[in-house]
MDAnalysis code that builds the backbone (N, CA, C; Angstrom):
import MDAnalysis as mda
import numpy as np

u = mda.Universe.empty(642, n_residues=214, atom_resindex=np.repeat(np.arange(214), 3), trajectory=True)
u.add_TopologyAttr("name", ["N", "CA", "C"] * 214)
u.add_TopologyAttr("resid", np.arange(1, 215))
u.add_TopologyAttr("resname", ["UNK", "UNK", "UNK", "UNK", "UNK", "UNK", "UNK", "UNK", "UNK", "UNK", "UNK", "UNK", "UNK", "UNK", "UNK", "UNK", "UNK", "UNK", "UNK", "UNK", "UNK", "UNK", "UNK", "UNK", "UNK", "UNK", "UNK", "UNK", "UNK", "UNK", "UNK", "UNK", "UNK", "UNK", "UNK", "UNK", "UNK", "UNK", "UNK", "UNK", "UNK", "UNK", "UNK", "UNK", "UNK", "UNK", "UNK", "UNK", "UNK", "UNK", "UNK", "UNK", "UNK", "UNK", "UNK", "UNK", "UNK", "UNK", "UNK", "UNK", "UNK", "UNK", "UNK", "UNK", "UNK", "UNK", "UNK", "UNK", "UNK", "UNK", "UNK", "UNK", "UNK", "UNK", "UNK", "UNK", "UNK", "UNK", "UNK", "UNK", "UNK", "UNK", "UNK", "UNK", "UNK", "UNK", "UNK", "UNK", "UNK", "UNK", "UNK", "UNK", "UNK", "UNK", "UNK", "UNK", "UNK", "UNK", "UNK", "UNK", "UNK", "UNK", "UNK", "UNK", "UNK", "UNK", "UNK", "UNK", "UNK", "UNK", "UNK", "UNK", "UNK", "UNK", "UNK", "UNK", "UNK", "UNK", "UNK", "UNK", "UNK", "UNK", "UNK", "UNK", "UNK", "UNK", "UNK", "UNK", "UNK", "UNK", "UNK", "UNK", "UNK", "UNK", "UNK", "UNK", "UNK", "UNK", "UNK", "UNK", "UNK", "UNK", "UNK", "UNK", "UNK", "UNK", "UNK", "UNK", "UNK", "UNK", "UNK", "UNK", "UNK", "UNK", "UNK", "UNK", "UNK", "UNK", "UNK", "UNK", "UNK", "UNK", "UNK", "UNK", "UNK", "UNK", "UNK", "UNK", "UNK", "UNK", "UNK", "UNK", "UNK", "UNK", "UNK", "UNK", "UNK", "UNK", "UNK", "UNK", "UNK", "UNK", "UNK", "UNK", "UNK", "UNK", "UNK", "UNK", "UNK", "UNK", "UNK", "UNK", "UNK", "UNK", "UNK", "UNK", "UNK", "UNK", "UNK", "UNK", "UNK", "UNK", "UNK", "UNK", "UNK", "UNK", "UNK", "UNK", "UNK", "UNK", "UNK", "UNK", "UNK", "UNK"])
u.atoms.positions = np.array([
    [60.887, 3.657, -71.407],
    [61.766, 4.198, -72.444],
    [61.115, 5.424, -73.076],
    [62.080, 6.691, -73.039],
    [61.216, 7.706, -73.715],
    [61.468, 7.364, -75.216],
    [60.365, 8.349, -76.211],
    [60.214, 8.527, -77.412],
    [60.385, 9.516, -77.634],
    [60.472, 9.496, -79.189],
    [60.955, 10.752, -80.051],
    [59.568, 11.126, -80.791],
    [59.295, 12.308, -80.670],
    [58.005, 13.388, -81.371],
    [58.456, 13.700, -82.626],
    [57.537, 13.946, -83.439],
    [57.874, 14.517, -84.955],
    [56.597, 15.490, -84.837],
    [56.918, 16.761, -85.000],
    [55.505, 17.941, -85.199],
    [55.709, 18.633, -86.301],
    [54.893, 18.434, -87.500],
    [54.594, 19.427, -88.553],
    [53.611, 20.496, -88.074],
    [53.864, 21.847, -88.549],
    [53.426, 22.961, -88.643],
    [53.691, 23.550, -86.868],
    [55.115, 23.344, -86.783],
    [55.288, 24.227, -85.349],
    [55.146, 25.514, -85.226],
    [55.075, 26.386, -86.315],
    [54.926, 27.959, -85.980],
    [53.404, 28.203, -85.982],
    [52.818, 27.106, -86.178],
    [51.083, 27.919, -86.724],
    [50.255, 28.037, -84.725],
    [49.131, 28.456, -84.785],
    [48.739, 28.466, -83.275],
    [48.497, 27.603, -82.716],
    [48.158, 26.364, -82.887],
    [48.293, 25.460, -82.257],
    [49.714, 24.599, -81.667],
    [50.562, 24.252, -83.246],
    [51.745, 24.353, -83.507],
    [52.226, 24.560, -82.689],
    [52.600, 25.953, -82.428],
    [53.961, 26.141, -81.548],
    [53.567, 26.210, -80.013],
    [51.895, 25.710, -79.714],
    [51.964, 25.447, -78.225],
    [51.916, 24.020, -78.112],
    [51.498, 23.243, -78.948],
    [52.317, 21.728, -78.990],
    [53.846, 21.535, -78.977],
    [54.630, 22.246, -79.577],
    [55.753, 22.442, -79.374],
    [56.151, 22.232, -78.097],
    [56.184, 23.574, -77.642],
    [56.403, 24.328, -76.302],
    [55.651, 22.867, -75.086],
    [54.640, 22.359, -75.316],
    [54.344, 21.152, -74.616],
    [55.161, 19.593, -74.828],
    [55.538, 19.596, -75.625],
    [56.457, 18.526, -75.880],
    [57.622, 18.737, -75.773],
    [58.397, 19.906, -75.618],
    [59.276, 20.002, -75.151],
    [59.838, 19.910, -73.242],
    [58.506, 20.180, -72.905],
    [58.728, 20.278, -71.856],
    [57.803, 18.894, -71.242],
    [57.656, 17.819, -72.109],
    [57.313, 16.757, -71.452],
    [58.934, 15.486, -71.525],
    [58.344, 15.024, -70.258],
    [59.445, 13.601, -70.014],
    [59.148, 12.870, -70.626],
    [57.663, 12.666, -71.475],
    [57.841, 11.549, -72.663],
    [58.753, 11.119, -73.595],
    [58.980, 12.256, -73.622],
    [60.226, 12.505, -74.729],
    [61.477, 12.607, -74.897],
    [62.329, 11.921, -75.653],
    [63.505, 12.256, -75.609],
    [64.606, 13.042, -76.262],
    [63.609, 13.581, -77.715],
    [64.137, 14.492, -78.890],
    [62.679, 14.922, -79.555],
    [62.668, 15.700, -79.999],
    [61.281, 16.575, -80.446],
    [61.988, 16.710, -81.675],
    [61.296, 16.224, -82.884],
    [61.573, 17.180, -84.499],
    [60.974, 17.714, -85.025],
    [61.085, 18.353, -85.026],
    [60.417, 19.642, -85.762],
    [60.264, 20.498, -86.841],
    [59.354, 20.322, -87.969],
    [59.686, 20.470, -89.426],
    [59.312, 22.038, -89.232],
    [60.218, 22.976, -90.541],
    [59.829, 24.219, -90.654],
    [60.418, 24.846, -91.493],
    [60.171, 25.431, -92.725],
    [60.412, 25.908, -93.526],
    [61.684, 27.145, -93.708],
    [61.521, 27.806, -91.818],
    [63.220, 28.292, -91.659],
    [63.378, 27.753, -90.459],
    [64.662, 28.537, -89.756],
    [64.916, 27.877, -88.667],
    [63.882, 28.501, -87.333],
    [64.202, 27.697, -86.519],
    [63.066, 28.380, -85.381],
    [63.821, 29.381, -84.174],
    [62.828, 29.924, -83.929],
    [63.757, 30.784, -82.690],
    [63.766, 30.687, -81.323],
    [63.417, 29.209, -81.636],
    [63.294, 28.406, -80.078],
    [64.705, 27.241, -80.053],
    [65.338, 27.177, -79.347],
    [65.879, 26.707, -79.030],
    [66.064, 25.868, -77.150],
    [66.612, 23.777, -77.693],
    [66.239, 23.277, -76.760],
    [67.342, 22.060, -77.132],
    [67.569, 21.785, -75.764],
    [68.684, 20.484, -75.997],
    [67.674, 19.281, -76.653],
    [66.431, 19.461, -76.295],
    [65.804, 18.172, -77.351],
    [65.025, 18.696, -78.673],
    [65.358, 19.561, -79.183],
    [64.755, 20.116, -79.706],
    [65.864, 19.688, -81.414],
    [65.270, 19.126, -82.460],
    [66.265, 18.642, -83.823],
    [65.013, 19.399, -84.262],
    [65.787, 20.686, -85.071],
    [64.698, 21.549, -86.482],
    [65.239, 20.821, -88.146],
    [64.354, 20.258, -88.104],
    [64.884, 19.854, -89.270],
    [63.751, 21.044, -90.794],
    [64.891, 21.823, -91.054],
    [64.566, 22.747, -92.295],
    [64.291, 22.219, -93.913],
    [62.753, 21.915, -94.328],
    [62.853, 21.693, -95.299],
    [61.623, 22.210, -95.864],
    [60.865, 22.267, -97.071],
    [59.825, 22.357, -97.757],
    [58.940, 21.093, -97.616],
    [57.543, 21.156, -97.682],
    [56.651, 19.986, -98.009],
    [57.077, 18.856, -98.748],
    [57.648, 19.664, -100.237],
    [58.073, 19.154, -101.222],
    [58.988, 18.192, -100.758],
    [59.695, 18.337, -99.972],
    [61.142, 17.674, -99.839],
    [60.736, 16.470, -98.545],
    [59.412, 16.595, -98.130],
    [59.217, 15.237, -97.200],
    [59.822, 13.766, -97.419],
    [60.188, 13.361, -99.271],
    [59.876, 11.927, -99.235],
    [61.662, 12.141, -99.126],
    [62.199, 12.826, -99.674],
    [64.003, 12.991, -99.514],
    [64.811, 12.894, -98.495],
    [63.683, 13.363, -97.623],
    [64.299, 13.328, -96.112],
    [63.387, 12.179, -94.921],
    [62.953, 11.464, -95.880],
    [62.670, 10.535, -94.862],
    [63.538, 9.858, -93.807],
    [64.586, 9.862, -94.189],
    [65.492, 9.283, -93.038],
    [65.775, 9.987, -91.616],
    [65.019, 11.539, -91.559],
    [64.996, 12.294, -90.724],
    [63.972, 12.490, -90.092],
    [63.009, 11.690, -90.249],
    [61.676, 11.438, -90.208],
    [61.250, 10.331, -88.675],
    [62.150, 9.964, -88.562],
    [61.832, 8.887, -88.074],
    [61.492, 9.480, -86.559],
    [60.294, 8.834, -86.274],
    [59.565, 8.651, -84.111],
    [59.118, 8.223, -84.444],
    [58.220, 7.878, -82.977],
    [57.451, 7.421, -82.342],
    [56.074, 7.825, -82.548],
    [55.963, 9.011, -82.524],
    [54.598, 9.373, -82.440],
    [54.242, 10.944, -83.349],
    [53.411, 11.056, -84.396],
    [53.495, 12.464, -84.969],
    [52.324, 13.181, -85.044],
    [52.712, 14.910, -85.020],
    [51.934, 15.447, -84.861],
    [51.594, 16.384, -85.831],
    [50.320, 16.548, -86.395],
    [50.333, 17.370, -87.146],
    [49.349, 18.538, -87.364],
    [49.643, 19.808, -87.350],
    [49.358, 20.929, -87.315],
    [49.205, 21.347, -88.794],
    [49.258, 20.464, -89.585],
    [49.528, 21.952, -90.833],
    [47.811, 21.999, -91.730],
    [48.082, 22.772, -91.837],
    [46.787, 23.830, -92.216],
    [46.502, 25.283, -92.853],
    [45.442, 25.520, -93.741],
    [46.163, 26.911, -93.871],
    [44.632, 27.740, -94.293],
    [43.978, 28.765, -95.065],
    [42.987, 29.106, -95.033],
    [42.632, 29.067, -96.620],
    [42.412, 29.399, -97.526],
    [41.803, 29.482, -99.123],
    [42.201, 30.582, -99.062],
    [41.875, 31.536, -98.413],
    [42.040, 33.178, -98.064],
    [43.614, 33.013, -98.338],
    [44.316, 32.439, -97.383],
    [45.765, 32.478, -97.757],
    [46.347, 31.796, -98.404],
    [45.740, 30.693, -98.925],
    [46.555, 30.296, -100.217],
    [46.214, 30.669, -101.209],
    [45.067, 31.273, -101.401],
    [45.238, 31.905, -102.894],
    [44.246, 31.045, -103.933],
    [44.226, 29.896, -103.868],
    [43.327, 28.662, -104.704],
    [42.915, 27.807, -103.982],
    [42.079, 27.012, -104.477],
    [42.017, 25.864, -103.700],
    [42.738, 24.735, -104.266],
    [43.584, 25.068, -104.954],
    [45.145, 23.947, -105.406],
    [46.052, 23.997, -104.560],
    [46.274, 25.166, -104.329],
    [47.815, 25.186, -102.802],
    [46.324, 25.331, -101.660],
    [45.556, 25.277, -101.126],
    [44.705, 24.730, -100.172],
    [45.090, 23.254, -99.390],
    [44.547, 22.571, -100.867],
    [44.140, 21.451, -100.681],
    [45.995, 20.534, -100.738],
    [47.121, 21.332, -100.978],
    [48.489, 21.201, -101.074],
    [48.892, 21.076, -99.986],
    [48.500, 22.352, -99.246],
    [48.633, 21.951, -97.520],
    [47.842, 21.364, -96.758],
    [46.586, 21.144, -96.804],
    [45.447, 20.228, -95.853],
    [45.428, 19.007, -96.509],
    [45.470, 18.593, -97.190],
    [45.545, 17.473, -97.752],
    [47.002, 16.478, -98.158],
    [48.022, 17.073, -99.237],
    [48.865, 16.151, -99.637],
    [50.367, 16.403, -98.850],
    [50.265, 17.636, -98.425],
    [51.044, 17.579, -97.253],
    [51.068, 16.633, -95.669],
    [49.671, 16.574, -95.235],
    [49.746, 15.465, -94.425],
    [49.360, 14.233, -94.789],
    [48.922, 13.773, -96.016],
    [49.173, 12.633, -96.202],
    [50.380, 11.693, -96.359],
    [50.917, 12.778, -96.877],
    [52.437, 12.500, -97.800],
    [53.464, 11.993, -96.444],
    [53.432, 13.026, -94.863],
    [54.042, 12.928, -94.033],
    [53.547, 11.384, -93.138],
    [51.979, 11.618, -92.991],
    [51.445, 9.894, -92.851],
    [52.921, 8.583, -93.477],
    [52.510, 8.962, -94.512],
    [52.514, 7.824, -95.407],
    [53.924, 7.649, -95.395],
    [54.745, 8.688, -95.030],
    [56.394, 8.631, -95.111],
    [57.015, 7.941, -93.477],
    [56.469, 8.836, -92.929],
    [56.476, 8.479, -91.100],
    [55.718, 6.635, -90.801],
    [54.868, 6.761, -91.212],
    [54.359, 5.397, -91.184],
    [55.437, 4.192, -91.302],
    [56.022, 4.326, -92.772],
    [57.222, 3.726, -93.364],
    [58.387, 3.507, -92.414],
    [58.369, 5.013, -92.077],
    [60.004, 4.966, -90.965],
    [59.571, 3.964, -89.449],
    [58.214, 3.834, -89.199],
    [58.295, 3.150, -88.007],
    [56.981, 4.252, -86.977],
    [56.754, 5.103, -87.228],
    [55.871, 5.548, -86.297],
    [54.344, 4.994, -86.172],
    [54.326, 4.706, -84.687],
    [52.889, 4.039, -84.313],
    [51.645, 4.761, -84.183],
    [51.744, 6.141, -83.887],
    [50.609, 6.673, -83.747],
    [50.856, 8.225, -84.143],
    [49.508, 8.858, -85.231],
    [49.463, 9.875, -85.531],
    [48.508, 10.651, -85.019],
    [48.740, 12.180, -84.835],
    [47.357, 12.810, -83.943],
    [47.761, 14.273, -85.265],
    [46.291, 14.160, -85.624],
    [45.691, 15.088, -86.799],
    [44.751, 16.320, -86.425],
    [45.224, 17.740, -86.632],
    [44.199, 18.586, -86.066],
    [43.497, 18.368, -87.509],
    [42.321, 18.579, -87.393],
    [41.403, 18.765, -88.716],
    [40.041, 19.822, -88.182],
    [39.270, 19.578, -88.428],
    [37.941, 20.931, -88.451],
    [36.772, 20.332, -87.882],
    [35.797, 20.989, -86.925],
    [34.805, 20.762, -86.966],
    [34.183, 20.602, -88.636],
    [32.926, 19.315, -88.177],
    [32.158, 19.340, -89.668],
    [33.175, 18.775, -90.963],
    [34.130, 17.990, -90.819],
    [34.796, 17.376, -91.591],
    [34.555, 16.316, -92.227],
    [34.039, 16.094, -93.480],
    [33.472, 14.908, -94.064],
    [33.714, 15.102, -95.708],
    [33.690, 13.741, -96.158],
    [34.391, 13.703, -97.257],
    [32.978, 14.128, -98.227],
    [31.706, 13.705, -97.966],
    [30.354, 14.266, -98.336],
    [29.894, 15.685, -98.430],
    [31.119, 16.303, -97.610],
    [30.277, 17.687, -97.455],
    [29.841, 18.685, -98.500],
    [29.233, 19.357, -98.800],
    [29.395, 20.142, -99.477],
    [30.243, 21.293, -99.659],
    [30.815, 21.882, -98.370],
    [32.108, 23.053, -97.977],
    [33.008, 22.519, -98.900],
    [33.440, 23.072, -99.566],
    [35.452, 22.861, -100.090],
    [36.186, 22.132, -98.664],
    [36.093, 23.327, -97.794],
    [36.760, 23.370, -96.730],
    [37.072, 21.871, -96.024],
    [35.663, 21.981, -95.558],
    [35.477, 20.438, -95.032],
    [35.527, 19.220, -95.779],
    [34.976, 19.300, -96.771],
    [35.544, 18.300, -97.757],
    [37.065, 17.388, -97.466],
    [37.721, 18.602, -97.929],
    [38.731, 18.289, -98.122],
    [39.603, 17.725, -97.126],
    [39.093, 18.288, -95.497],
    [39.266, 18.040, -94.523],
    [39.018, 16.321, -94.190],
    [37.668, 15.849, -94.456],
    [36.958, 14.474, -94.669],
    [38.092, 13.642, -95.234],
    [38.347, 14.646, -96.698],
    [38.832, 13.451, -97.021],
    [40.402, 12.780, -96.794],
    [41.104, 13.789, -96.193],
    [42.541, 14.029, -96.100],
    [42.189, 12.967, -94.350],
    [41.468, 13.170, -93.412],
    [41.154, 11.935, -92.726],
    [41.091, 10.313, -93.026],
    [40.066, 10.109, -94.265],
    [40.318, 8.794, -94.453],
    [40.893, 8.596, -95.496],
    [42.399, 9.128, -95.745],
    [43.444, 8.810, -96.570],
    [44.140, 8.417, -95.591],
    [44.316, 9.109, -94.283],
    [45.368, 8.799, -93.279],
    [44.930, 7.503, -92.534],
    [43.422, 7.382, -92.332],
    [43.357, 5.945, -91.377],
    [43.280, 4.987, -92.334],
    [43.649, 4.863, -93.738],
    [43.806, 4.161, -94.596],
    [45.794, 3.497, -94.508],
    [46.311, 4.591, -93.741],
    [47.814, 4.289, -94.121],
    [48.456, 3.206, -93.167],
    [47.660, 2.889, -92.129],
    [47.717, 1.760, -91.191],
    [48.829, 2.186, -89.699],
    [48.302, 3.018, -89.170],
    [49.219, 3.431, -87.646],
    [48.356, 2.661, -87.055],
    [49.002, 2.283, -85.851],
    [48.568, 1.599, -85.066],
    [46.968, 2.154, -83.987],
    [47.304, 3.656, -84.369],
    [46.493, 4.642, -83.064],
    [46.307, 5.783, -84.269],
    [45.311, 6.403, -84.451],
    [45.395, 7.458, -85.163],
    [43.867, 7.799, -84.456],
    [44.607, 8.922, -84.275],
    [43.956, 10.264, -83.278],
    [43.205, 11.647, -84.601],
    [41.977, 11.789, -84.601],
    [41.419, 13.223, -85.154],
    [41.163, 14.018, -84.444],
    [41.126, 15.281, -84.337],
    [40.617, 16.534, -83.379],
    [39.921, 17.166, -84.168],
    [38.628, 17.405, -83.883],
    [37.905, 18.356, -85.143],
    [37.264, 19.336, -83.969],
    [38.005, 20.526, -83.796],
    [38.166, 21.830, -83.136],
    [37.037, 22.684, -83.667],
    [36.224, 22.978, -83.100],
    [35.689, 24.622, -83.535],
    [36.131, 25.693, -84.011],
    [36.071, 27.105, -83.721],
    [36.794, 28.520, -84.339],
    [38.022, 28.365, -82.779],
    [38.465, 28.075, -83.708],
    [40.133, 28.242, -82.714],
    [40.665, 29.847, -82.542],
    [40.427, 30.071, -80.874],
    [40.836, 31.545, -81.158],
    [42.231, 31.515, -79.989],
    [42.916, 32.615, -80.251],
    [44.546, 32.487, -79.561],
    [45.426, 33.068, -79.628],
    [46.718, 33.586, -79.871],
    [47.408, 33.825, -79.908],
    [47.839, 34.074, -81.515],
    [47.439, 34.180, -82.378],
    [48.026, 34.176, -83.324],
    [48.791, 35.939, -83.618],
    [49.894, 34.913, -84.927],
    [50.768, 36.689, -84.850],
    [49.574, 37.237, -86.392],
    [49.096, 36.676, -87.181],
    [48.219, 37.814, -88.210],
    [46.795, 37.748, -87.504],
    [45.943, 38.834, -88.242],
    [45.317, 39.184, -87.619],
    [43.791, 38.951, -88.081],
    [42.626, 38.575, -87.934],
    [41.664, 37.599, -89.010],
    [40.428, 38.400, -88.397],
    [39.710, 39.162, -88.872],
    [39.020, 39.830, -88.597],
    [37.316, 38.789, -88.444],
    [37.067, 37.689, -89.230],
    [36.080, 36.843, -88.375],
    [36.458, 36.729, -87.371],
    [37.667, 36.183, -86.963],
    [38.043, 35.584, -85.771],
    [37.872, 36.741, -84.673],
    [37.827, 37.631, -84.838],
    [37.810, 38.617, -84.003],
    [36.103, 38.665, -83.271],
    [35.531, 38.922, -84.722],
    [33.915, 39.110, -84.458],
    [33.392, 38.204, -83.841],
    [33.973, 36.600, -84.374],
    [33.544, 35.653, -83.414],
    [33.726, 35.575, -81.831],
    [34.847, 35.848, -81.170],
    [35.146, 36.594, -80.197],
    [33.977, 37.355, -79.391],
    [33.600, 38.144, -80.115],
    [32.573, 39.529, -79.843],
    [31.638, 38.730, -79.185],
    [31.068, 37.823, -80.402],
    [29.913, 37.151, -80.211],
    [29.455, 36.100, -79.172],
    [30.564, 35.175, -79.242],
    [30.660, 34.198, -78.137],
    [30.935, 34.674, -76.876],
    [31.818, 36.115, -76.608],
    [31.167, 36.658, -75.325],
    [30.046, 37.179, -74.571],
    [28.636, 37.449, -75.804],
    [27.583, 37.780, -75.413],
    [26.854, 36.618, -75.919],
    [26.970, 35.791, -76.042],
    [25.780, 34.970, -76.846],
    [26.371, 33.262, -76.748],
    [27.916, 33.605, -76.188],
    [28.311, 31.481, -76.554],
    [27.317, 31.423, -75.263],
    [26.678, 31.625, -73.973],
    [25.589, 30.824, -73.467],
    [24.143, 29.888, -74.167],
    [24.212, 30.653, -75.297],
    [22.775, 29.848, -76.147],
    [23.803, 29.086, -76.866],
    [25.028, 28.509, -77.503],
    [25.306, 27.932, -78.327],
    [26.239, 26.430, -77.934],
    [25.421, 25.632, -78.904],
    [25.788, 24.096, -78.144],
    [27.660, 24.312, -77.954],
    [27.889, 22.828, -76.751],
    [29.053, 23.233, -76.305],
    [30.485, 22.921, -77.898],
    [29.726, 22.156, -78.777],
    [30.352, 21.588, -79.891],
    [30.777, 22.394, -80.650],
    [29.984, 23.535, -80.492],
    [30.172, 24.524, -81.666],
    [30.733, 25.815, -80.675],
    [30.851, 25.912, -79.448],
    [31.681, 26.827, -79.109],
    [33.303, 27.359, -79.471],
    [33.648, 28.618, -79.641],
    [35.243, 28.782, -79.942],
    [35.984, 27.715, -78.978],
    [37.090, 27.160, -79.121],
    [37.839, 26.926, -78.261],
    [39.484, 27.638, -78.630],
    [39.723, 27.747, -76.778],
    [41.033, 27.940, -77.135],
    [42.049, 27.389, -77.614],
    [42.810, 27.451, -78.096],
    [43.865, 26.959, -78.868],
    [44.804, 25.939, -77.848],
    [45.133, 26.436, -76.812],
    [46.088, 25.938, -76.121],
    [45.451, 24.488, -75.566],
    [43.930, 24.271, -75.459],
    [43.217, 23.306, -75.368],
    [43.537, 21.714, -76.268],
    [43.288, 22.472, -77.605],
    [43.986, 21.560, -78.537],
    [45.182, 21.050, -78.263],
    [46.252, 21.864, -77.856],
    [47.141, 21.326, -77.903],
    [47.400, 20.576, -76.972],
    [46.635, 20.290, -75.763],
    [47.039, 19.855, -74.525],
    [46.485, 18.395, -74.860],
    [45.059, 18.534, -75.685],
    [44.761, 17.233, -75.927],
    [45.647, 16.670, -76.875],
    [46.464, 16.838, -77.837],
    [46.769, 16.156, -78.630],
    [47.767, 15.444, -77.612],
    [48.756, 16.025, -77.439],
    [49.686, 15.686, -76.242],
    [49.268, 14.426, -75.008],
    [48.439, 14.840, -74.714],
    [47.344, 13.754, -74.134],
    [47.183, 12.278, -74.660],
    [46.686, 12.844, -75.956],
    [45.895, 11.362, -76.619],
    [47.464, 10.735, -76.973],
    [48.311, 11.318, -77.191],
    [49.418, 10.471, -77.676],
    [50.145, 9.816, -76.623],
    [49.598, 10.046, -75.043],
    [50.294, 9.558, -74.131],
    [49.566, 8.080, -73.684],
    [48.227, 7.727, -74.618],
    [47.425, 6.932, -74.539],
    [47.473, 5.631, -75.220],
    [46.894, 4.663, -74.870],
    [47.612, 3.222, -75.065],
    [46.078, 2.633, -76.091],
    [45.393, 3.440, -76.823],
    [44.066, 2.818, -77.784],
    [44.979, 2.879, -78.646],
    [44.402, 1.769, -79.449],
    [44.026, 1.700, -81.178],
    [42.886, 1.613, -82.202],
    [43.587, 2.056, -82.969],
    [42.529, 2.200, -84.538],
    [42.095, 3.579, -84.554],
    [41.345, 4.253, -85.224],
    [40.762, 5.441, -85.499],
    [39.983, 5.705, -84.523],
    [40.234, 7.026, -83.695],
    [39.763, 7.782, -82.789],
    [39.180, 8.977, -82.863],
    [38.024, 9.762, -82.981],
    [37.580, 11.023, -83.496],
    [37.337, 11.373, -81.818],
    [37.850, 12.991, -82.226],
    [37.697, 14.008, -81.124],
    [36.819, 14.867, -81.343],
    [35.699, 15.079, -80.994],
    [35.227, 16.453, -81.641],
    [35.214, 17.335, -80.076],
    [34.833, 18.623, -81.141],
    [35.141, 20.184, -80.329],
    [34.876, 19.664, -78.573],
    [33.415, 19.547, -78.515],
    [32.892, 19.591, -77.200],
    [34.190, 18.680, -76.075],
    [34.586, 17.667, -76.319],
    [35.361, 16.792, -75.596],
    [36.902, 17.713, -75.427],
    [36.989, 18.367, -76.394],
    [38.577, 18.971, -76.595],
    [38.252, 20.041, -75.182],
    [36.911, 20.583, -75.525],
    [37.150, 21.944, -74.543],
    [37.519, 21.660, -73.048],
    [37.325, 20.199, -72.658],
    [37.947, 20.128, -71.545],
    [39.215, 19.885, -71.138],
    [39.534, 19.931, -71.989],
    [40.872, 20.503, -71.502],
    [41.861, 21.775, -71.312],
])
């Protein structure tokens, strides 16, 4: 029997090549897809359901699969504080956990960060840590982490570390462990896709080095 996908943050770089992979898998039998406008992809399994963060617990009834994915994420740089930061890395995917959970979904797959711990000293990671064990607190049956390196890819703005890192890891990723190498983006997404086609339970951590093979 196929299942139905739920993916938050389909336009971001990972996002919309998870998309584009779940659409074009037979696992599936309807893909939903949250997004703040409409998308410019269009697919007979493809349900965009248009709403704000805010509006997750209202529309729970639209909520409902099998299995969810979540992409959303954003930088300090672009939000401006670390209040709308921690708005999107944090209570945005908890909130979707905790709503999806409710409707019936068995297994969640979470991109999060290399170096993610609720101890850390980073903001970044911190927050990352801790927005993890809020979610394996919410009780899915399978809950999947990916903690990715410098994700480099396709993106449409333009991030000038990300660039330099680039530079660097073409002359120099030979000295640097495989954990901490860039990976590509499309990698991620192949694993998430992956792990959700997989029959474990309980809390599962991915880190970088394992992702790059794919």
């Amino acid at each position: 029997m196929k299942k139905i996908a739920l993916l938050a943050g389909s336009t971001g770089l990972v996002g919309s090549q998870v998309l584009d992979l779940l659409l074009k898998s037979d696992s599936y039998s309807s893909v939903i897809a949250l997004s703040r406008k409409k998308l410019r992809i269009e697919s007979p399994k493809l349900v965009n359901v248009i709403c704000s963060l805010s509006e997750l617990a209202a529309r729970a009834n639209e909520l409902r699969a099998d299995d969810v994915f979540c992409c959303l994420g954003t930088t300090i740089k672009q939000a401006k504080s670390k209040e709308a930061f921690r708005a999107v890395d944090y209570e945005a995917p908890w909130w979707l956990a905790k709503i999806t959970q409710q409707e019936g979904a068995k297994k969640f797959i979470l991109v999060s960060a290399l170096g993610a711990s609720k101890e850390s000293s980073l903001f970044y990671n911190r927050v990352k840590g801790e927005v993890e064990e809020a979610i394996a607190a919410v009780g899915f049956e399978c809950f999947h982490i990916l903690r990715p390196s410098l994700l480099v890819g396709p993106r449409t703005e333009k991030r000038s570390g990300e660039d330099a890192a680039k530079i660097f890891f073409k002359f120099f990723g030979w000295a640097v462990p495989k954990k901490y190498k860039a990976i590509e983006s499309i990698k991620v997404a192949r694993a998430m896709v992956s792990f959700a086609g997989e029959t474990n339970r309980g809390t599962i951590i991915h880190e970088s080095n394992e992702l790059q093979t794919y």
